[in-house]
C-alpha positions as CSV (number, residue, x, y, z in Angstrom):
1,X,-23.8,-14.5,-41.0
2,X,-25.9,-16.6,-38.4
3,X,-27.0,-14.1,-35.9
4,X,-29.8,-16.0,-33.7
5,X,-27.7,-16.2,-30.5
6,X,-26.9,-12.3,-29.8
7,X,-28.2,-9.2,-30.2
8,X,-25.2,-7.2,-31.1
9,X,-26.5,-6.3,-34.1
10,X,-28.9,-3.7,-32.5
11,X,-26.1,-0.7,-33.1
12,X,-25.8,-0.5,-29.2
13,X,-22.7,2.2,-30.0
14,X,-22.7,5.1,-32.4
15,X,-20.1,7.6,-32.9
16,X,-20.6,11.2,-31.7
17,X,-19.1,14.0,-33.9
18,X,-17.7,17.2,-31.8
19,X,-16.8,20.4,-33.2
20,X,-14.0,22.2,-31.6
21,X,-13.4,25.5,-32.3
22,X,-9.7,25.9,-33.5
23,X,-7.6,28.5,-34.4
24,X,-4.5,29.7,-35.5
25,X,-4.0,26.4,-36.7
26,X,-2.1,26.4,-40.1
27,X,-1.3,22.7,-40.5
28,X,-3.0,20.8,-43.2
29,X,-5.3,18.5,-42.5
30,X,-5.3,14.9,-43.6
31,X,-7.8,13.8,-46.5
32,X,-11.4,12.0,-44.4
33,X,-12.5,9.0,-46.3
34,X,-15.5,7.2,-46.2
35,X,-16.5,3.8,-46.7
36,X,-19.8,2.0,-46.4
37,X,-21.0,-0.9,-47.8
38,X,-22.8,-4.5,-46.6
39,X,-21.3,-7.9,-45.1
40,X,-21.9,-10.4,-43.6
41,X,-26.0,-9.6,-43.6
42,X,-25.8,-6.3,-42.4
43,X,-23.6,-2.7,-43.2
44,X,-20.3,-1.8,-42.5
45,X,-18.7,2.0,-41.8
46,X,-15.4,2.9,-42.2
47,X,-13.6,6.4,-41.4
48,X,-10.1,6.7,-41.9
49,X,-7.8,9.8,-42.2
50,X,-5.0,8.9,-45.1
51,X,-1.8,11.1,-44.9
52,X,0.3,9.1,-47.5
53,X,-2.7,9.2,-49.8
54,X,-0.5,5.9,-51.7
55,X,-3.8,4.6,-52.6
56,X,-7.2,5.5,-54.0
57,X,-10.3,5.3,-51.9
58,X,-11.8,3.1,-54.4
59,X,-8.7,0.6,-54.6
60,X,-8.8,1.1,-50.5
61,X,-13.2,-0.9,-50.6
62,X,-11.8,-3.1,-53.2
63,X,-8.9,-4.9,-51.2
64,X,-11.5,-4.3,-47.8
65,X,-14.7,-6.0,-49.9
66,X,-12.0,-8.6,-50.8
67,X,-11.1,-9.5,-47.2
68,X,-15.2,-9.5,-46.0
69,X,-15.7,-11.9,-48.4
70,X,-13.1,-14.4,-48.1
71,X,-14.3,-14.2,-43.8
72,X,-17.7,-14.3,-44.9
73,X,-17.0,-17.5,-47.4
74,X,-15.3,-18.7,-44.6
75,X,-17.7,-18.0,-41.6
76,X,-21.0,-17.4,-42.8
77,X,-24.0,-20.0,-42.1
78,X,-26.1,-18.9,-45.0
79,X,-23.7,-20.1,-47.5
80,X,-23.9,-23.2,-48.5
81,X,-20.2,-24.5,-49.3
82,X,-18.7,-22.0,-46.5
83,X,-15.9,-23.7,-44.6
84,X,-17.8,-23.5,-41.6
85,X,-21.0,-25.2,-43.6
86,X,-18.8,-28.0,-44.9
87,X,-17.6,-28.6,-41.4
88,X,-21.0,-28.9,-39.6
89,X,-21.6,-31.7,-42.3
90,X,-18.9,-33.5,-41.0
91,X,-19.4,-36.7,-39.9
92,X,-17.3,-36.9,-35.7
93,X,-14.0,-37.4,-35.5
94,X,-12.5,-37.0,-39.1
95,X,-10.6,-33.9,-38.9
96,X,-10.7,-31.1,-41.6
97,X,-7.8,-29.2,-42.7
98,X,-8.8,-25.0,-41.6
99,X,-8.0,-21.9,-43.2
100,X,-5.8,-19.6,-41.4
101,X,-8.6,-17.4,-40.7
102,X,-11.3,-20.3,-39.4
103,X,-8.1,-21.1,-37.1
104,X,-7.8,-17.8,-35.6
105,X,-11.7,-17.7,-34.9
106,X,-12.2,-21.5,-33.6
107,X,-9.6,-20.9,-31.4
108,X,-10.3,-17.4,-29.8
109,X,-14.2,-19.3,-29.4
110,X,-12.3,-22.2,-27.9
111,X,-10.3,-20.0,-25.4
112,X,-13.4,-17.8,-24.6
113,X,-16.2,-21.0,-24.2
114,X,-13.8,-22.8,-22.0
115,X,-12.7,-19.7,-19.7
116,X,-16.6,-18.3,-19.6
117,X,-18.7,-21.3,-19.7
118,X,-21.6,-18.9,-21.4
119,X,-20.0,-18.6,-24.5
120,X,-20.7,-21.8,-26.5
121,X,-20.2,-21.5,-30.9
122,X,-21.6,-25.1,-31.1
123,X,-25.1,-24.3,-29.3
124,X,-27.2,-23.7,-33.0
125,X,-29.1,-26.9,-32.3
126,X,-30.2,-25.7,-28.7
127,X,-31.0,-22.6,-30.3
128,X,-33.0,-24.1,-33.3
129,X,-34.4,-26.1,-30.2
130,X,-36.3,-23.4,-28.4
131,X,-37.1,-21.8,-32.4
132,X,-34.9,-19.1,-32.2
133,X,-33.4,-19.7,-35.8
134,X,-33.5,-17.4,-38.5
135,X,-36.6,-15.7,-38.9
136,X,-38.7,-18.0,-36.1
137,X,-40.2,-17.4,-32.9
138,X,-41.2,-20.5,-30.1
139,X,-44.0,-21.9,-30.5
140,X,-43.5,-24.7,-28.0
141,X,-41.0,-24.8,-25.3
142,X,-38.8,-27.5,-25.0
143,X,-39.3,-30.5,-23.2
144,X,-36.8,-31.4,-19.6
145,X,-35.6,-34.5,-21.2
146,X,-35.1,-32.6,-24.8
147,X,-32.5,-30.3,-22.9
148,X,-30.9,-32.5,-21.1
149,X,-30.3,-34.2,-24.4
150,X,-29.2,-31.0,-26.8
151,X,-26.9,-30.3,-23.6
152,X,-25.3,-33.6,-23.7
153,X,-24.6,-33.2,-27.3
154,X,-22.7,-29.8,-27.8
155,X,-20.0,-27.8,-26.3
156,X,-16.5,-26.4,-27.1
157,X,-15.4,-29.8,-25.1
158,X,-16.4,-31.7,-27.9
159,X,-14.2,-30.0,-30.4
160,X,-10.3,-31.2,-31.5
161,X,-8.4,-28.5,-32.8
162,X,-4.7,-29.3,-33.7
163,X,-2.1,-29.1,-36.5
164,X,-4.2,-31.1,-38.8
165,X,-7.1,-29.1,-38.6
166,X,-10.0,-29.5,-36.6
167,X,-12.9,-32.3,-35.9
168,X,-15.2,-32.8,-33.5
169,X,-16.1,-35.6,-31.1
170,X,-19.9,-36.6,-31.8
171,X,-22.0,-36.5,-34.7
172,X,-24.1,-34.1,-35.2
173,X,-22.6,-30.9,-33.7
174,X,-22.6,-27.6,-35.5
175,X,-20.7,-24.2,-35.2
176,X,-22.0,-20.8,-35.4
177,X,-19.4,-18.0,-35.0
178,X,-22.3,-15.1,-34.7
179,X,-20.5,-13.5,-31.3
180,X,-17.3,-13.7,-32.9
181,X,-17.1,-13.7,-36.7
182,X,-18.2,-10.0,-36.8
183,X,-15.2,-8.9,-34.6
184,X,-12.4,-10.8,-36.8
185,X,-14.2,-9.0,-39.9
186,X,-13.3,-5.9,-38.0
187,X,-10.1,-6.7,-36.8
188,X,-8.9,-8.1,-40.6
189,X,-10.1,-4.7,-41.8
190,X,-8.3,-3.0,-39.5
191,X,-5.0,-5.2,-40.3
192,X,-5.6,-3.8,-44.1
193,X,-5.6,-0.7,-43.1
194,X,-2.5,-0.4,-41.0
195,X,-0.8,-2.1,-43.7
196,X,-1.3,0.7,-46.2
197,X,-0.1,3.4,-43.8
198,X,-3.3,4.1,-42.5
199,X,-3.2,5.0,-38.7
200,X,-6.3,6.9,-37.9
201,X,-9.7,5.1,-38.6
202,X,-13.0,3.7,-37.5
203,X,-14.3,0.4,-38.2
204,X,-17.7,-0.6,-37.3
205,X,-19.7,-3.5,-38.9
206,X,-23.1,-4.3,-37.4
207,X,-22.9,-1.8,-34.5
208,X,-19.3,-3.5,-33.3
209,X,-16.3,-1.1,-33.6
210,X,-12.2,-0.7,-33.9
211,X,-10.7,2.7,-33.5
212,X,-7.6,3.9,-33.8
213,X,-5.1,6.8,-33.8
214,X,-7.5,10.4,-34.1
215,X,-9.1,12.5,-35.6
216,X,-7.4,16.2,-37.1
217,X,-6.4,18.7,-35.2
218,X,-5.9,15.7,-32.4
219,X,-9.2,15.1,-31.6
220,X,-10.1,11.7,-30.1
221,X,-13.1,9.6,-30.8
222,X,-16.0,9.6,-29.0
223,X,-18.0,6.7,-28.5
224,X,-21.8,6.8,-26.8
225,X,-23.5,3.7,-25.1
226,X,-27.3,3.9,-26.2
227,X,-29.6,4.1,-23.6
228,X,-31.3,0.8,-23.1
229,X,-34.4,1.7,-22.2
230,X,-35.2,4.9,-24.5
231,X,-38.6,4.8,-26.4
232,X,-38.9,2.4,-29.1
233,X,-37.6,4.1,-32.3
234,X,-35.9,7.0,-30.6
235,X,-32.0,6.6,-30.1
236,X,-30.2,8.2,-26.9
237,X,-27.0,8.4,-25.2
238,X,-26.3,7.1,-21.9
239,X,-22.8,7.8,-21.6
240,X,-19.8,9.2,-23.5
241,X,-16.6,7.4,-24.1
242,X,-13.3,8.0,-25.1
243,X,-11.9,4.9,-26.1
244,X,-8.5,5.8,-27.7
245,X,-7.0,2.8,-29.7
246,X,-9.4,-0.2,-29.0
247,X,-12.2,-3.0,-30.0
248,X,-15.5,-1.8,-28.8
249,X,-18.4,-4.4,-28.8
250,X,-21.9,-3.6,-27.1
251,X,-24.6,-6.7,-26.2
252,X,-27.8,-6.5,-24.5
253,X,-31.1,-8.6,-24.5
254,X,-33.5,-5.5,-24.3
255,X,-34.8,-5.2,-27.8
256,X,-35.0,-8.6,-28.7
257,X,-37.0,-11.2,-26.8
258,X,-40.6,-12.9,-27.8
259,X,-43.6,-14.0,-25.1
260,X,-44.8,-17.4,-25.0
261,X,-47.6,-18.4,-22.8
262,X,-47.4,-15.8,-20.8
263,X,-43.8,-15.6,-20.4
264,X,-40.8,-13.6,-21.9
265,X,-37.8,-14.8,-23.4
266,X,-34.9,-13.6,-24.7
267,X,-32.9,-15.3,-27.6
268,X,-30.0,-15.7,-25.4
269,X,-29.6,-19.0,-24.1
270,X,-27.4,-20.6,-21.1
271,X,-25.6,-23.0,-22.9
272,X,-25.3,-24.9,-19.2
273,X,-29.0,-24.5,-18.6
274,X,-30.1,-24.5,-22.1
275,X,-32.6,-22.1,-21.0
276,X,-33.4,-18.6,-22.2
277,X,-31.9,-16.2,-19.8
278,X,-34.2,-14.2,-16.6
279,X,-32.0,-11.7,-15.4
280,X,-31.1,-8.0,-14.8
281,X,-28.5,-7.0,-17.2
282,X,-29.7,-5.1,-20.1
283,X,-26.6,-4.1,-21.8
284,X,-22.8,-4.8,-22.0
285,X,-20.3,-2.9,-23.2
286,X,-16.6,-4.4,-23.7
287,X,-13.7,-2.6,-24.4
288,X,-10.3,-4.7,-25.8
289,X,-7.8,-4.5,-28.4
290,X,-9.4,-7.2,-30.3
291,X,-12.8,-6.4,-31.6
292,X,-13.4,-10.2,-32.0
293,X,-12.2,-10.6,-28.2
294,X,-14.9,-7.6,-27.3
295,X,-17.8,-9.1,-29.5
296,X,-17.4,-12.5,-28.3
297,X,-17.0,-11.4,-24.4
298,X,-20.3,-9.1,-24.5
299,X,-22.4,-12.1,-25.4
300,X,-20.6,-13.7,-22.8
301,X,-20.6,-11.3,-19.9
302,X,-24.6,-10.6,-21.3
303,X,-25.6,-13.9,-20.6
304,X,-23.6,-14.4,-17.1
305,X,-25.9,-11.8,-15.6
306,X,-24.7,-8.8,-13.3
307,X,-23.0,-10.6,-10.1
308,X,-21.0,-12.7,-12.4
309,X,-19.9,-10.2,-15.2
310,X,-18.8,-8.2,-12.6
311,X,-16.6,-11.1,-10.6
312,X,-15.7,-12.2,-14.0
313,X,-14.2,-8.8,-15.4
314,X,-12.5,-8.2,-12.4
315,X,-10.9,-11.4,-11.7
316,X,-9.6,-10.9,-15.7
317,X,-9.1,-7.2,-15.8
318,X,-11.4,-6.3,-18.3
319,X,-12.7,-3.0,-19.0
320,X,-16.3,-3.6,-18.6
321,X,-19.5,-1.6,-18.2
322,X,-22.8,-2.9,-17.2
323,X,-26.7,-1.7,-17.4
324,X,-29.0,-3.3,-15.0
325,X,-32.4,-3.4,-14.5
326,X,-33.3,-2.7,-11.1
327,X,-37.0,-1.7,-9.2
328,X,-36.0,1.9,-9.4
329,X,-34.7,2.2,-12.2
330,X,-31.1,1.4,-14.1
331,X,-28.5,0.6,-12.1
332,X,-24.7,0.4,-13.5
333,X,-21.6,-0.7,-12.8
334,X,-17.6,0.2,-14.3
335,X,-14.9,-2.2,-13.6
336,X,-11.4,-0.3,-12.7
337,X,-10.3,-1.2,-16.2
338,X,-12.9,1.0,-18.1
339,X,-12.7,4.1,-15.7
340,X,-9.8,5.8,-17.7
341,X,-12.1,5.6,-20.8
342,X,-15.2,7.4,-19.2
């Protein structure tokens, strides 16, 4: 999966285990499974507690590797004849019938691009632009007039999506659904799951998450934001949530960046700007039933920079929490939607 344009592969969340000391407690105790394997170019971790036990653990991974790989086959930029590789080959305005999944993805991107204006799945070019691709760092920063130019070309604007599939409006554009493909993975995974009974689990792929239900003995999940500024190497929590039933998706540009002629970038761009961004914010964390809806709003919110994440998650009634750099130190912020989960 193309993952130039966030960071949210940096396992911003991790789960913390507590031990409570129970007793007189005679009730059985549902079977813990656990899952792990790799998608979409990184891992994936699944916890579930099964209390129909209608179906093996094994047969559980083989209908979940099943669903990763039709998203992936679907999504993914490294695979050649993906759906989303055959469309970005497509020549503007012939439109190309979508899978059900591509639909739900496109869409959601769609909603998110046009209500956030920092959210843009057709910026790979501008992104390729500054050499942020796969496995490059700038060498040369982009001209003015090469900007203006990659910015005149892209945006969700210049996409058609209707009943006979989707197309886009100049030649040349490209998709990438790296802040959003990850999520639906989750959230399909989750779907299986609830299907087969299943109402107490953890899904994480790539540091995103989906929890549901609880643990035994009614213990909720825990959730910890990492620490953005810990030592390099060395993992730290910053705060403890409890996140009940939800999508949980964590973005920041403090581990990745590169400097170039004396200055630093991060490999988050402004998709109005077309520029790296220079600001405060460090780290996102989103809270929403949809993980997709959560991974695609951190980048968003990430690249919108303190002020506006803030306005934004208010005016939407998001549950929203913010790390910002500031001269004496962190500074954050928690929207009245993510106080019950602290």
């Amino acid at each position: 999966m193309n993952k130039v344009n966030t960071p949210q592969g940096i396992m911003a969340l991790f789960i913390i285990t507590l031990t409570l000391l129970l007793s007189g407690c005679a009730e059985s105790v549902p079977k813990e499974t656990y899952l792990e394997g790799k998608t979409m170019g990184t891992t994936y971790h699944i916890k579930y507690y099964d209390e129909l036990e209608a179906m093996s653990a094994l047969q559980i991974q083989e209908q979940i590797d099943a669903v990763l790989v039709d998203v992936n086959q679907s999504m993914s930029t490294y695979i050649k004849d993906s759906e989303i590789n055959i469309f970005n080959r497509l020549p503007a305005n012939q439109f190309m019938p979508i899978s059900e999944d591509f639909r739900a993805v496109i869409s959601e991107s769609i909603r998110l691009g046009e209500s956030t204006n920092t959210l843009d799945v057709t910026m790979g070019p501008l992104i390729d632009l500054w050499g942020f691709g796969p496995d490059k760092k700038p060498t040369n920063r982009p001209t003015d007039g090469e900007l203006q130019a990659m910015i005149a070309n892209i945006g969700v604007d210049k996409l058609v999506l209707n009943e006979q599939g989707l197309a886009k409006t100049v030649d040349g554009l490209e998709l990438s659904f790296s802040a959003t493909a990850k999520g639906y993975g989750i959230d399909k995974v989750a779907q299986l799951l609830e299907s087969r009974g299943i109402a107490n689990y953890m899904v994480e792929i790539g540091g995103e998450l989906r929890i549901s239900g609880e643990k035994p003995n009614e213990q909720g999940w825990v959730i910890a934001i990492e620490q953005p500024d810990a030592e390099p190497g060395k993992r730290e929590v910053h705060r403890i949530l409890l996140p009940g039933t939800m999508g949980i998706a964590t973005s920041g540009d403090y581990r990745i960046f590169y400097i170039m002629d004396g200055e630093t970038y991060t490999h988050l761009i402004d998709p109005l700007t077309g520029m790296p961004i220079k600001h405060d914010l460090v780290s996102v964390t989103v809270l929403h039933p949809s993980a997709m809806t959560a991974d695609g709003l951190a980048t968003a919110l990430t690249v919108m920079g303190m002020e506006k994440a803030q306005a934004y998650a208010q005016d939407n009634n998001l549950a929203v929490y913010l790390i910002a750099k500031s001269p004496d130190g962190l500074v954050t912020y928690s929207s009245p939607a993510f106080e019950p989960y602290l």
